[in-house]
N, C-alpha and C positions, 0 to 999 in steps of 0.2 A: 788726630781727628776725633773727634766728641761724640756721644751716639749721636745728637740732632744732627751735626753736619753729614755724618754719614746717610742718617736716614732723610737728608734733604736730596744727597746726591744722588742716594736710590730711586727717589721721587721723581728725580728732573730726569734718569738715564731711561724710567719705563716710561714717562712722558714722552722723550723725543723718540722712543722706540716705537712708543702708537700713530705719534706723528708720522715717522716716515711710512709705517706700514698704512697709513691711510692715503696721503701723497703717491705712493705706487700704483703705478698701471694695476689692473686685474690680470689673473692669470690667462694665457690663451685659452679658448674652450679646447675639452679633447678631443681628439684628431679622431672621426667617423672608423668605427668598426668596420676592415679591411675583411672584404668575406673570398675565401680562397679561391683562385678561376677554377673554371672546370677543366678538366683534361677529357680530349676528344680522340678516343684510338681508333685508328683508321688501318682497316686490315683488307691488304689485298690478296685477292683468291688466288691471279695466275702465279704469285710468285713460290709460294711454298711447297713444298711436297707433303702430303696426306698427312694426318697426325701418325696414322700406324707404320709408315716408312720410317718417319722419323725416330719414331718412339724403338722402333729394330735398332736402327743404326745408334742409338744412344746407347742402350742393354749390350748391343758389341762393342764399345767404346768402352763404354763401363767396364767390362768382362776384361777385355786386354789389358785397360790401366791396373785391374786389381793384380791380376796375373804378374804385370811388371812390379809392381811393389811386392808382391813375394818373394820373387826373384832378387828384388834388391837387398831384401831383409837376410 
């Protein structure tokens, strides 16, 4: 192959490359920015026990499990 031939070949392959890329659909438009739902925390009164009940029995929970992992070590 000769340079002309080659460079006729180069010619005619960016040709038919413009060609299809004009024959092509358009791209779809982008898809609408998805904006995150809101989260709705719903807290009922009767069912819990007082923060400071709670917060005791936790510091005793806490206390025993440390207790046992000494013991285990």
């Amino acid at each position: 192959m000769s340079v002309e031939e080659a460079r006729k070949f180069v010619d005619d392959m960016l040709i038919q490359a413009q060609q299809q890329q004009a024959t092509q659909q358009p791209p779809p438009p982008p898809a609408p920015v998805r904006q995150p739902r809101p989260i709705e925390i719903v807290v009922e009164e009767g069912d819990s026990p007082p923060p400071s009940e709670n917060i005791d029995d936790l510091r005793t929970q806490v206390e025993a499990l440390e207790e046992e992992l000494r013991r285990l070590k």
